[in-house]
ZAMI-866097 format. One record per residue (C-alpha): residue number from 1; residue in three letters; chain; x, z, y. Coordinates in steps of 0.05 Angstrom, whole numbers, plus 5000, padded with zeros to 4 digits. Example, Ala and Ser with C-alpha at 12.3 -4.5 7.8 and 13.67 -1.06 7.14 Angstrom:
# residues 2
 resi resn chain    x    z    y
    1  ALA     A 5246 5156 4910
    2  SER     A 5273 5143 4979
//
This chain:
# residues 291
 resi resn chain    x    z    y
    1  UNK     A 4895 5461 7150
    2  UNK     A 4908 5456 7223
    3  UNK     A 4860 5450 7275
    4  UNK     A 4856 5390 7315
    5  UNK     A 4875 5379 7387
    6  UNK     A 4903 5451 7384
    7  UNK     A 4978 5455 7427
    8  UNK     A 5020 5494 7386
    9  UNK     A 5052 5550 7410
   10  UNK     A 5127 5552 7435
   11  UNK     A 5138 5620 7420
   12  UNK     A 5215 5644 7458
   13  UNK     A 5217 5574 7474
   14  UNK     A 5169 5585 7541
   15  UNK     A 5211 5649 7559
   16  UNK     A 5279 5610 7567
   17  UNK     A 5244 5553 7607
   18  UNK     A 5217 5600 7653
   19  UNK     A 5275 5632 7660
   20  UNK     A 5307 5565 7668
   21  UNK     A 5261 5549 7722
   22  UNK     A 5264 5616 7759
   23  UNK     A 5348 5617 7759
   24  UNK     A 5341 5541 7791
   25  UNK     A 5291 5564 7845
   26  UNK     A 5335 5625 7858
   27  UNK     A 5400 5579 7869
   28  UNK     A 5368 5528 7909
   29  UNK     A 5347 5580 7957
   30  UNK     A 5418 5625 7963
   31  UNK     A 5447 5558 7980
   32  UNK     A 5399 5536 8031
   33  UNK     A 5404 5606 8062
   34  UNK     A 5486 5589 8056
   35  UNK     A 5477 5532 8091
   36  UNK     A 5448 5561 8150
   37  UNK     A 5487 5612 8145
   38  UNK     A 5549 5552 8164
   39  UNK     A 5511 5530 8205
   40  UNK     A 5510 5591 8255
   41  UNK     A 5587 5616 8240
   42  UNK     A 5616 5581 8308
   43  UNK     A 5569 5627 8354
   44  UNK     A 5518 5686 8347
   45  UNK     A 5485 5735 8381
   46  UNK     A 5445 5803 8374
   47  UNK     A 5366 5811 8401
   48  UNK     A 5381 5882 8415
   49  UNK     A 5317 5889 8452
   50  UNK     A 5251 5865 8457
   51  UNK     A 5199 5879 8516
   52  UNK     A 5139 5866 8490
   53  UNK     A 5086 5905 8539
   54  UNK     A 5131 5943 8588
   55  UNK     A 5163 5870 8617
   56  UNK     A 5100 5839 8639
   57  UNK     A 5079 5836 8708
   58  UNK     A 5004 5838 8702
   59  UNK     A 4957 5836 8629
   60  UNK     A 4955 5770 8624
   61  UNK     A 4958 5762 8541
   62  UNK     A 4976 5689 8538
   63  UNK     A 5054 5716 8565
   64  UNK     A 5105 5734 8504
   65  UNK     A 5146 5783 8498
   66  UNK     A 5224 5780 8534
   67  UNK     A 5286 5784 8487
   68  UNK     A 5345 5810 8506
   69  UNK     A 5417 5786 8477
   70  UNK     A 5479 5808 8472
   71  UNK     A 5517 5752 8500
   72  UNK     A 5523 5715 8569
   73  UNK     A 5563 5672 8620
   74  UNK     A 5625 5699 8595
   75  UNK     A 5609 5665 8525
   76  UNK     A 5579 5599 8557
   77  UNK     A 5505 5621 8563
   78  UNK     A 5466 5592 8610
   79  UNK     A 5397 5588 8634
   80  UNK     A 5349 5537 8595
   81  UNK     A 5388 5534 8530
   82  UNK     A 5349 5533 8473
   83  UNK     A 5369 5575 8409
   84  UNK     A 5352 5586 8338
   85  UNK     A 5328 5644 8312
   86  UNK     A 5350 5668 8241
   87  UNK     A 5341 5732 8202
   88  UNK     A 5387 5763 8154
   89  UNK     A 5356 5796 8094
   90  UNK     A 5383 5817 8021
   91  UNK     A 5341 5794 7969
   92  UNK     A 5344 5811 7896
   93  UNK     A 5364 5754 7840
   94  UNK     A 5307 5766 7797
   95  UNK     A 5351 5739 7736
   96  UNK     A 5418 5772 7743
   97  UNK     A 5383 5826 7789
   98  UNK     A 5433 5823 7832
   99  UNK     A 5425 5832 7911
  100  UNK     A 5446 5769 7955
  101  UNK     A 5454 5765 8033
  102  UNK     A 5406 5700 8053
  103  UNK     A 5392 5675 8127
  104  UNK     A 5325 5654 8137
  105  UNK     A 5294 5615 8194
  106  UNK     A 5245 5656 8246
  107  UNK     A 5235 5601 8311
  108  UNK     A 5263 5587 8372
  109  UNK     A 5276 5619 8435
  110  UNK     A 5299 5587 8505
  111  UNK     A 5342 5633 8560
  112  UNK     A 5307 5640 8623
  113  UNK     A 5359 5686 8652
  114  UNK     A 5432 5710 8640
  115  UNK     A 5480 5749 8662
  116  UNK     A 5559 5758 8647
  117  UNK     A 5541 5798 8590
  118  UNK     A 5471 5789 8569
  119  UNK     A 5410 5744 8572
  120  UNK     A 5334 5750 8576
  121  UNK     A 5302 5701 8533
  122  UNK     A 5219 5676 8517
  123  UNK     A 5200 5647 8447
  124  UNK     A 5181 5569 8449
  125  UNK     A 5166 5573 8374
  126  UNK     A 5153 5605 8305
  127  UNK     A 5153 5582 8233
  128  UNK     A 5082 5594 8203
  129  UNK     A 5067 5630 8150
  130  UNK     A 5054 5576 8104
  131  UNK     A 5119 5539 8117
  132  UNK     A 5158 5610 8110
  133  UNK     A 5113 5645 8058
  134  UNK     A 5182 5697 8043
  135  UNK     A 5191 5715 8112
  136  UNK     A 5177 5789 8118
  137  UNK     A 5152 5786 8192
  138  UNK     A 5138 5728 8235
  139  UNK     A 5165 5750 8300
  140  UNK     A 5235 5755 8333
  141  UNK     A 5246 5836 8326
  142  UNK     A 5318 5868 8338
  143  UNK     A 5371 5861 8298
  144  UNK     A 5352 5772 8295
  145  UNK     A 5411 5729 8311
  146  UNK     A 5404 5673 8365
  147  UNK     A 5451 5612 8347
  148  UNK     A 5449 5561 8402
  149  UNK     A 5419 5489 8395
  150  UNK     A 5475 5430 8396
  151  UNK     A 5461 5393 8449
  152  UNK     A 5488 5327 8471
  153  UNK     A 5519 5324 8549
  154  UNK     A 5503 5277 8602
  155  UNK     A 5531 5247 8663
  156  UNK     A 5597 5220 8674
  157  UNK     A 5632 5285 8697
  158  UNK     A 5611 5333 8643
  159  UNK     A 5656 5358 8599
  160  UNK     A 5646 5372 8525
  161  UNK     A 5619 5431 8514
  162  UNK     A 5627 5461 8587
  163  UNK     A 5592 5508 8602
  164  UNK     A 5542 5502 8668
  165  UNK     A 5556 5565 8712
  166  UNK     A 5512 5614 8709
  167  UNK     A 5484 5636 8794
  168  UNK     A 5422 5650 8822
  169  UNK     A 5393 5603 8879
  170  UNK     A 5371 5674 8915
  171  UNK     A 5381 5744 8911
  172  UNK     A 5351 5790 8947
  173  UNK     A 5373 5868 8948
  174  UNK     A 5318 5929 8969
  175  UNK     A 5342 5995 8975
  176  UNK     A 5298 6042 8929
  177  UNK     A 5295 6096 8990
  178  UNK     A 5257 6045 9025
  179  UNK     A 5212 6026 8974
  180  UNK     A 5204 6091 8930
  181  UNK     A 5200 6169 8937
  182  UNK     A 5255 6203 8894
  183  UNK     A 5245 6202 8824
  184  UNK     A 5179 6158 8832
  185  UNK     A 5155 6088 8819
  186  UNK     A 5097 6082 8873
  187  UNK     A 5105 6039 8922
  188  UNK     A 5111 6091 8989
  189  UNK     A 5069 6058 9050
  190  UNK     A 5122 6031 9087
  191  UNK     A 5150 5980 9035
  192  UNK     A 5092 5927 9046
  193  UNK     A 5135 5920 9109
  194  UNK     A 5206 5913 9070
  195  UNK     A 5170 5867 9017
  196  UNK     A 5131 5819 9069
  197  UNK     A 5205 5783 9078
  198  UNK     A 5202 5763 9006
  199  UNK     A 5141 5705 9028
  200  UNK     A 5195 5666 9056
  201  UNK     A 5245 5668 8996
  202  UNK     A 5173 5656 8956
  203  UNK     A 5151 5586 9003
  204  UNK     A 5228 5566 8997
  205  UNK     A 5234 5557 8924
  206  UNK     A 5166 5553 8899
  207  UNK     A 5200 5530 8827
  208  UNK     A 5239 5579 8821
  209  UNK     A 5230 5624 8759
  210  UNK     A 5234 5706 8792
  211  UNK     A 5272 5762 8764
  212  UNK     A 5249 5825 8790
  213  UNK     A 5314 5881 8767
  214  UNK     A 5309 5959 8775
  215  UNK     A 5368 5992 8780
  216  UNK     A 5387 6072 8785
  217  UNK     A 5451 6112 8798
  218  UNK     A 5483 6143 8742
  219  UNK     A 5451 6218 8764
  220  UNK     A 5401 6243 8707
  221  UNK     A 5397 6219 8633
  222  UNK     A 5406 6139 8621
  223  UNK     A 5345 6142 8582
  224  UNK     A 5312 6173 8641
  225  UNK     A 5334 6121 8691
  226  UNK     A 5324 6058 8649
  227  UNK     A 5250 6077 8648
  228  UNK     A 5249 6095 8720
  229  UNK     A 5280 6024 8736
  230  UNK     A 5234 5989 8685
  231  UNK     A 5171 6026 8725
  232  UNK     A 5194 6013 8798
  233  UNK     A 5211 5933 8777
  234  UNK     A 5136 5930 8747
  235  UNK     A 5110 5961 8817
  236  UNK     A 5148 5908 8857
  237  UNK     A 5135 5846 8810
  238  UNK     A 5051 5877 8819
  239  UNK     A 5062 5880 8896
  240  UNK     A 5077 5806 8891
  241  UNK     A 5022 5785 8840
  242  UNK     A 4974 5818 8882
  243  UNK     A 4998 5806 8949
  244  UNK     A 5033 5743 8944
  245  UNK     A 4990 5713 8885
  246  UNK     A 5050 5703 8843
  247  UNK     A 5034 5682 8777
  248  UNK     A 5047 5740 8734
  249  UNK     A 5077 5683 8681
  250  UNK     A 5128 5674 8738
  251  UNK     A 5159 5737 8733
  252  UNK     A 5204 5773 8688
  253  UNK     A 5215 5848 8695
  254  UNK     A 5273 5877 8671
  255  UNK     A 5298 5954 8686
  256  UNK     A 5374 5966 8673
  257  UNK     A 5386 6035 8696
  258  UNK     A 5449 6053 8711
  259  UNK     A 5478 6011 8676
  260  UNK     A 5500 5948 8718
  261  UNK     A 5520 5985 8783
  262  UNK     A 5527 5944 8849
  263  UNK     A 5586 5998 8868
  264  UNK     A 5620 6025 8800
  265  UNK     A 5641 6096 8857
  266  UNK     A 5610 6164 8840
  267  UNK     A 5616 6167 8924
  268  UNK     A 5542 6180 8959
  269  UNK     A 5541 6113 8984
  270  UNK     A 5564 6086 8922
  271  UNK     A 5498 6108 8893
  272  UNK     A 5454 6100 8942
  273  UNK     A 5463 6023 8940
  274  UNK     A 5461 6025 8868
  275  UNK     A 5387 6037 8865
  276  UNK     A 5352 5980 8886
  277  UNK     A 5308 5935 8866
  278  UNK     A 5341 5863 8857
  279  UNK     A 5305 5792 8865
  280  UNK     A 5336 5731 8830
  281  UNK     A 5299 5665 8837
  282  UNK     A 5333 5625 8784
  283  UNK     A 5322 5557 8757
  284  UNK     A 5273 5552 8701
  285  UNK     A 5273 5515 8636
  286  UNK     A 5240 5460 8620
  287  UNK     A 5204 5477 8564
  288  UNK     A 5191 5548 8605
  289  UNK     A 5115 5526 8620
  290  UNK     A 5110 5507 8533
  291  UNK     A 5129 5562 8508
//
């Protein structure tokens, strides 16, 4: 006799539902990741790079890391656009075990300074955990593509999609001989002097946002040199902090090496002027302070 208030069993039947179930979960998310995928085609770039102790000024933990892209005025950059932040992955289809290419949201990041090739960018957000349970690693990391945020123009004489041109309000240019010894990046005694003239620039556009840029010759390694630069910016943007009380969350260090040259000559002059330590008081973002 049967037994009462006993749930049969389905037997094969419970097999093909869940397969049922786990081929419908598995669509519903390669079309999602599809859909952002179209969402990003018009324009994309590269983090190639990510700064995440050597860029800051001082130790002050509350700063994130700076993100480097590969894309700037040139492509219609500018600084205080915001961008998403997606990460391409291949998953496997755990019905048909195939592998499929999906595009999966990471957060947002806002450009705080760019260039006619690149930009430097700070996060403004992340997608938690529990919202993004698949996502391998909740952080931008290299190899993440930045799609910018539509955004609707204002004011009578903007065009469409212009884009806003790209210039520092200041920029100030110090000769490394003045500042460093060769191959160092301590400060040498006499460039408290040569830095005291940066108070002005400091008092004159106190909203400015400050990017402090090392630059070397092409002489030596380019791995060599891009540390050197990143070292001697860090010394300068301290100088500043400590000095000038410049908020270390301010400041963006960046070292580029040899590799954006004030004078492209291989001449003695040529590279004498190309190692310097640049300082670009640009506009900041908005959401900068939010971030």
């Amino acid at each position: 006799m049967p037994t009462r208030g006993r749930t049969p069993r389905c037997g094969p039947l419970d097999s093909r539902d869940a397969r049922s179930w786990a081929w419908a979960a598995w669509t519903a998310l390669v079309l999602v990741g599809l859909f952002l995928s179209s969402l990003s085609a018009a324009a994309e770039y590269r983090v190639f790079r990510v700064n995440v102790t050597l860029a800051r000024a001082g130790d002050d933990p509350s700063r994130g890391p700076d993100y480097f892209l590969a894309g700037g005025a040139v492509d219609g950059l500018r600084v205080g656009q915001r961008m998403e932040i997606y990460r391409d992955e291949v998953v496997l289809d755990p019905v048909t075990e195939r592998e499929h290419a999906i595009r999966r949201p990471v957060g947002e990041i806002v450009l705080i300074s760019v260039d006619a090739t690149a930009a430097i960018a700070r996060r403004t957000k992340l997608v938690s955990q529990h919202s993004a349970p698949l996502l391998r690693h909740h952080a931008v990391m290299i190899g993440d593509v930045a799609v910018p945020v539509a955004e609707v123009e204002t004011g009578e004489s903007a065009e469409p999609g212009a884009a806003t041109p790209v210039q520092a309000a200041l920029t100030l240019e110090l000769p490394s001989s003045i500042l460093f010894d060769l191959d160092s990046a301590e400060l040498k005694s006499a460039a408290a002097a040569e830095l005291s003239g940066v108070e002005d620039a400091l008092h004159q556009y106190p909203d400015h946002h400050l990017i402090v840029e090392g630059h070397t010759c092409d002489l030596g390694s380019r791995a060599h040199n891009e540390k050197l630069s990143l070292a001697r910016a860090r010394s300068v943007a301290s100088f500043l902090s400590g000095r000038f009380g410049v908020p270390v969350d301010r400041m963006t260090v960046v070292g580029y090496g040899p590799n954006r040259p004030a004078n492209p000559s291989s001449s003695v002059d040529a590279r004498a002027r190309n190692r310097r330590v640049e300082l670009r008081f640009v506009t900041p973002p908005v959401s900068y302070v939010s971030r």
